[in-house]
C-alpha positions in Angstrom: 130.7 238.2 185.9 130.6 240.3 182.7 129.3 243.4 182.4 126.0 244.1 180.5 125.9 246.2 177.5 123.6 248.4 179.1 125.6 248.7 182.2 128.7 249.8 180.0 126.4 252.5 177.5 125.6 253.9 181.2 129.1 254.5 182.5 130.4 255.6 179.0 127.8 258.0 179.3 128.3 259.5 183.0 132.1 259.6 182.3 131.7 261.2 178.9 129.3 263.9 180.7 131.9 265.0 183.4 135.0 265.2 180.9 134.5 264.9 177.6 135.4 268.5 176.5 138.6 268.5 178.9 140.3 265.3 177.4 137.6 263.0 175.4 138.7 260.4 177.6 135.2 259.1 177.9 135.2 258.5 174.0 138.6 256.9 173.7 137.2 254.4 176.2 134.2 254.1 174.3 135.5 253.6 170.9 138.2 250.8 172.7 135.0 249.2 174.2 132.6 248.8 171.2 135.8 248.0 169.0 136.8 245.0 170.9 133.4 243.9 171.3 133.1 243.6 167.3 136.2 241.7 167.3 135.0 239.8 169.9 132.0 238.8 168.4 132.2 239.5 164.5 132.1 236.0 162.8 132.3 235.1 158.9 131.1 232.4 156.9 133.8 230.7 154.2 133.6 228.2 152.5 137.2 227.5 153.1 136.1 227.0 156.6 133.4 223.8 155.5 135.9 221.3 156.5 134.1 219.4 159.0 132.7 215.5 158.1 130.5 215.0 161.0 127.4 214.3 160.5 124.7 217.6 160.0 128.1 219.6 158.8 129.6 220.0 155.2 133.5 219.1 153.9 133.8 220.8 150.4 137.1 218.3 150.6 134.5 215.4 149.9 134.0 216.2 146.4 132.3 214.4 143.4 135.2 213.6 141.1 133.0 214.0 138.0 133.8 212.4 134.6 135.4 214.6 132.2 134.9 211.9 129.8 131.0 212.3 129.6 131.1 215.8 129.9 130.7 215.7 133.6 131.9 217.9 136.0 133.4 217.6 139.5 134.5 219.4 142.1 130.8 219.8 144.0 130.0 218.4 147.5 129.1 214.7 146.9 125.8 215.4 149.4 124.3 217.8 147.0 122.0 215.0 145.6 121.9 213.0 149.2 121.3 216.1 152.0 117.8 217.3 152.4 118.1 218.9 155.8 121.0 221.3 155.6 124.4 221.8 157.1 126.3 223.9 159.0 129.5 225.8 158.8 131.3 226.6 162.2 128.5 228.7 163.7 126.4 228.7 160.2 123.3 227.3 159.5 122.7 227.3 155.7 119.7 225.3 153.7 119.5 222.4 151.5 117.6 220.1 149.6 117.2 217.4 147.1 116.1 214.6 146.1 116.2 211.4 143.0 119.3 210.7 141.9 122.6 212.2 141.0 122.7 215.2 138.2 118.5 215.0 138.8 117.4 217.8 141.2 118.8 220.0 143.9 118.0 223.5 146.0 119.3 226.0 148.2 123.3 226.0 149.1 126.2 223.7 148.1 130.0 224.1 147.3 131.8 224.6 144.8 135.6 224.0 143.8 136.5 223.6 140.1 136.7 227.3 139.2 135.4 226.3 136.1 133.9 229.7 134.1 133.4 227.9 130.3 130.3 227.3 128.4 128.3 224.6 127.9 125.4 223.7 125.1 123.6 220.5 124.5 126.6 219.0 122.8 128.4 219.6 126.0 130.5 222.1 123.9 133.1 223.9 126.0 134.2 227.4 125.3 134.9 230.7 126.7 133.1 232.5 124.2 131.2 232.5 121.4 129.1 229.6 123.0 127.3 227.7 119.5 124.0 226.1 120.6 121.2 226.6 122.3 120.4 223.7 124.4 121.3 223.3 128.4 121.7 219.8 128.8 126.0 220.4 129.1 124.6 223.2 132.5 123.1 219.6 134.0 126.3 218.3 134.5 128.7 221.4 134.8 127.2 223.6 137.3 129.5 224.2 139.3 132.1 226.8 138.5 132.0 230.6 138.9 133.0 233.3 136.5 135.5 234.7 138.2 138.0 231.5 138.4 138.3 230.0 141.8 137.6 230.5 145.3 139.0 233.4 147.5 142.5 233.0 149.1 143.0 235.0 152.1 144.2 238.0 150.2 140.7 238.4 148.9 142.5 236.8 144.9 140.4 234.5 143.4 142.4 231.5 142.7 141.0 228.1 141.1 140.8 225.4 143.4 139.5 227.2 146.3 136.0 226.4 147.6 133.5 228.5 147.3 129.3 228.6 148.0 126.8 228.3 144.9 123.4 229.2 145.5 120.3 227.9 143.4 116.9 229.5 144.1 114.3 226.8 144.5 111.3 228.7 143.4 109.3 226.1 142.5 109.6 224.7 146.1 108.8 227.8 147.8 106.0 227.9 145.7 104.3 224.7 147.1 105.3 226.3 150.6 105.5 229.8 150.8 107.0 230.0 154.4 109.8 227.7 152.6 113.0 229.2 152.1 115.9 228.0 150.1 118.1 230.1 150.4 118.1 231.0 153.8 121.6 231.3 156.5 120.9 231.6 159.9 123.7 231.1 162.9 123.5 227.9 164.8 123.4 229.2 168.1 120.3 231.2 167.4 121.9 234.6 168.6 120.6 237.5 166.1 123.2 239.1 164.1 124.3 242.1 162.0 124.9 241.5 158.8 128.2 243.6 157.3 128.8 242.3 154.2 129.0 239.5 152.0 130.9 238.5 148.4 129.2 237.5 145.4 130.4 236.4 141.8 128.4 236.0 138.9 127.7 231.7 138.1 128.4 230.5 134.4 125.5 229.2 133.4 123.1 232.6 133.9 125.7 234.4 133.0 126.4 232.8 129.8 122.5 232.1 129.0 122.4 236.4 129.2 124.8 236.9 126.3 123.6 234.0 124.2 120.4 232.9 125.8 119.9 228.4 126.0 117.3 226.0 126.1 115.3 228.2 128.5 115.8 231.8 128.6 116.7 234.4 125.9 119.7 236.4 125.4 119.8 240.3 127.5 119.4 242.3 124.2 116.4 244.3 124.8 116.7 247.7 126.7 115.6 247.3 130.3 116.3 243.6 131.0 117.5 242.7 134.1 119.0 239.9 136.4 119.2 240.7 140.3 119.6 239.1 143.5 117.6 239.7 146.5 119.5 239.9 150.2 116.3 239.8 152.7 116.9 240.5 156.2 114.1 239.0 158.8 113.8 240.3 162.2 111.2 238.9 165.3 109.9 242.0 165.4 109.9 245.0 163.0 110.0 244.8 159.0 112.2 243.1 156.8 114.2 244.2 154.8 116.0 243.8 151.5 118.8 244.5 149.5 118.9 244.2 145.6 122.3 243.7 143.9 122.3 243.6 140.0 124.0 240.8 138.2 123.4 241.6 134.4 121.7 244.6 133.2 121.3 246.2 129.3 120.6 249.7 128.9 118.7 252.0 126.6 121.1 251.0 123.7 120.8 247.4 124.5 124.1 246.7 125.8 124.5 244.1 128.4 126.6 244.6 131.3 127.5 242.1 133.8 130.7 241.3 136.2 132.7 238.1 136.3 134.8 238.9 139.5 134.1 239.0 142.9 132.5 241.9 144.3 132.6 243.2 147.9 128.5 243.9 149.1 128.6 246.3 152.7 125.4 246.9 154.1 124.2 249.9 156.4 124.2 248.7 160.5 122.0 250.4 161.6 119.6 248.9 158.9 120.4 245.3 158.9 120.5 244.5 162.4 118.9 242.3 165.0 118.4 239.7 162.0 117.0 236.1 162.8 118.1 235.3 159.6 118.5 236.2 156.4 117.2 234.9 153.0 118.1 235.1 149.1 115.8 235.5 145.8 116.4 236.2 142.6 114.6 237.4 139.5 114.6 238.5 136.4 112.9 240.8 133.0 113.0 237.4 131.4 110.0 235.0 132.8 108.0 232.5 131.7 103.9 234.2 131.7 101.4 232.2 130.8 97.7 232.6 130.8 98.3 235.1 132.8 100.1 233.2 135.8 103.8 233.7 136.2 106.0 230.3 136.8 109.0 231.9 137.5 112.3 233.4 135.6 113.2 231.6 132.7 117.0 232.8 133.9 118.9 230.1 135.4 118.4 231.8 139.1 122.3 230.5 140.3 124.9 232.7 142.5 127.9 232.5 143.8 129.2 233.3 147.2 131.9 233.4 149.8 133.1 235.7 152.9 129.5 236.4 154.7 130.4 239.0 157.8 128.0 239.5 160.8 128.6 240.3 164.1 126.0 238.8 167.1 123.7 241.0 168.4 124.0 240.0 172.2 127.4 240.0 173.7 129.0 242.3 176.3 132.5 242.8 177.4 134.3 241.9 179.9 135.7 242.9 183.0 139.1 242.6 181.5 137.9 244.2 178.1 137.0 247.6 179.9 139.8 247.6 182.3 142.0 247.2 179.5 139.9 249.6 177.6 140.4 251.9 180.7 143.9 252.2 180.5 143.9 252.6 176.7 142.2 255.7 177.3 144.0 256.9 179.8 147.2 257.2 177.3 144.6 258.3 174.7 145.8 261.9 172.7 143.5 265.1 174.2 140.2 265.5 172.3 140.7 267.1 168.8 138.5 269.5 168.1 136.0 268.2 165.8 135.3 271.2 164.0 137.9 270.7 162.0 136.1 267.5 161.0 133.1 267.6 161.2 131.5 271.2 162.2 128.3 270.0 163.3 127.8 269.7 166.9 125.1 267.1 167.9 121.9 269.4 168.2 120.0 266.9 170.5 121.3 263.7 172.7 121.0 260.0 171.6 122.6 257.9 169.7 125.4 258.7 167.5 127.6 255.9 164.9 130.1 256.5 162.7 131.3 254.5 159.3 134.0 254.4 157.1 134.2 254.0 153.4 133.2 251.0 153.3 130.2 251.3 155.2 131.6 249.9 158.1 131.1 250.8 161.6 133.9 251.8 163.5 132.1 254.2 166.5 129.0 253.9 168.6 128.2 255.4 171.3 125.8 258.1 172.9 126.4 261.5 173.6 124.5 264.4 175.7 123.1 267.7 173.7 125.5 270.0 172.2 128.5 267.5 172.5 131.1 267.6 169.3 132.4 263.9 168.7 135.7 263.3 168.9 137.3 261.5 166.0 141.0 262.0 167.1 141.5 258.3 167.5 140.3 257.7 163.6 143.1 257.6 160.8 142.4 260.1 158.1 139.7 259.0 155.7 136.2 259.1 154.4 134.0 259.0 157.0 129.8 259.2 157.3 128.5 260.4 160.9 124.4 259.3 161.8 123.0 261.0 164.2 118.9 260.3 164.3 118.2 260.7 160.9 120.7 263.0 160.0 123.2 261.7 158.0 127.1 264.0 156.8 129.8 263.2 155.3 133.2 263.6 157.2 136.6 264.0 155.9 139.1 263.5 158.1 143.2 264.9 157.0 
């Protein structure tokens, strides 16, 4: 029978009491433990991975060929205009709808594969830059590329051909039903998660529509305009929380900046934790007001995204994991003084995580007061140790 989590925290603890200055043993075993947990139980949503045709699942491989020769694009999931219930990915649960016809009307998540990152105006002109026009009607039918060029291969290169997830913000939707998300990924098994990070690119048709402004919204020239998208993370009990990442910005001297690769998103454990689920939104400086009543951003609200990270919130090691964890640390290099790392000792018990560079989580565990923590078994690096609501930087040689 496995052990509990809280079973584990327990003996951690007694054994780091009893010989944790001698050896730090106790916190070789610990960081071994709570290590091969995360591997255990960390999971990631691709879209390379949305290869399944059964039913209630997506295949990005069953792709609308499109029609080049009416300006039609291909390359999307042929259920974008047919699926109004969602689909999941492995161990993903990810929203959908739509509804008419084909090229008519669709929400929430779909895939994408072209790599297309050109233009497009009424005229269905194609272009990398400038883009003449100022119509949208080309966007109906060419919606589904990304800026950067292609999906992710599994050296993290964006190469075309590669899948890859688009996200549209059904506002109006959410509108009629407020407790509506479209954009929302949960995981299938209902376990709560942590959310580590997540990749996100820039989509054409916004980002083209903020240099040269279309049929709907204007171009980014005025100081202060802005495009973001919203992460929220919701929790059964406790408040949500959200996370805003900036697509397309100008500054004072109305310059626009915006990216068209891939960018890597981490986000703080100990913040986005316990999730249910989490949920996207977008807006925007540019938003169509009137009377007084605001209808949304005139912005075409699209993202792109691939390579969602979480880890669930509920599992516990195994006999074999702390028996093998055991005799890790019984190999384990004496404790390194941690003065010459970090020359804080932890003034009161409790909880105590550390992070590297990138935000991510590599020890957990709890200590008495007055204990140093022992970093010995961490390469050299950047490193940020919480304790409470303490928060110093570390810099291990």
């Amino acid at each position: 029978m496995p052990l509990r989590s809280g079973a584990v925290q327990v003996r951690i603890k007694f054994i780091m009491k009893k010989m944790f200055l001698k050896t730090g043993t106790a916190l070789a075993l610990a960081a071994a433990i709570f290590s091969n947990v995360s591997a255990q139980t960390t999971q990631t949503l691709r879209a390379s991975n949305a290869a399944n045709s059964s039913s209630g699942y997506i295949n990005w491989q069953d792709a609308e060929a499109g029609d080049p020769s009416q300006c039609k694009g291909g390359g999307f999931w042929n259920q974008t205009y047919g699926n109004n219930g969602g689909f999941k990915v492995g161990n993903f649960s990810m929203s959908h709808n739509s509804g008419f016809d084909i090229y008519s009307y669709w929400g929430g998540f779909t895939t994408g594969s072209n790599g297309d990152n050109l233009c497009y105006t009424t005229s269905c002109t194609q272009s990398l830059a400038p883009c003449a026009g100022s119509g949208s009607d080309g966007w109906v039918y060419n919606q589904w590329g990304v800026m950067a060029g292609g999906g992710l291969n599994a050296s993290g290169v964006a190469t075309q051909g590669l899948p890859y997830f688009i996200g549209y913000w059904d506002y109006f939707s959410e509108g009629i039903d407020p407790n509506s998300k479209s954009l929302q990924i949960s995981l299938a098994d209902n376990n709560t998660f942590t959310l580590q990070s997540l990749r996100i690119c820039n989509h054409p048709w916004p980002y083209y529509g903020n240099i040269y402004g279309n049929g709907f919204s204007r171009p980014f020239n005025q100081p202060g305009d802005y495009f973001r998208l919203i992460v929220h993370g919701v929790r059964n009990n406790g408040p949500e929380v959200t996370y805003p990442i900036t697509l397309a910005s100008t500054n004072s001297n109305g310059i626009l900046s915006q990216d068209s690769e891939w960018k890597l998103i981490s986000f703080p454990p100990t913040v986005w934790r316990d999730l249910q689920y989490i949920y996207f939104t977008m807006e925007s400086s540019d938003e169509l007001v009137i009377g007084g009543f605001n209808y949304g951003p005139n912005t075409a609200v699209y993202f792109c995204m691939d390579d969602i990270t979480v880890t669930k919130s509920n599992a516990a090691p195994s006999k074999t994991t702390v028996r093998q964890a055991q005799r890790s640390a019984q190999v384990a290099s004496p404790a390194v003084e941690v003065t010459k790392y970090f020359p804080v000792a932890s003034v009161s018990g409790g909880k105590v995580a550390v992070y590297d560079a990138n935000g991510k989580e590599v020890l957990n565990m709890s200590v008495e007061a007055g204990e140093k923590i022992n970093l010995s078994m961490l390469p050299a690096g950047e490193y940020r140790l919480q304790h409470g609501h303490k928060v110093i930087p570390v810099s291990k040689k």
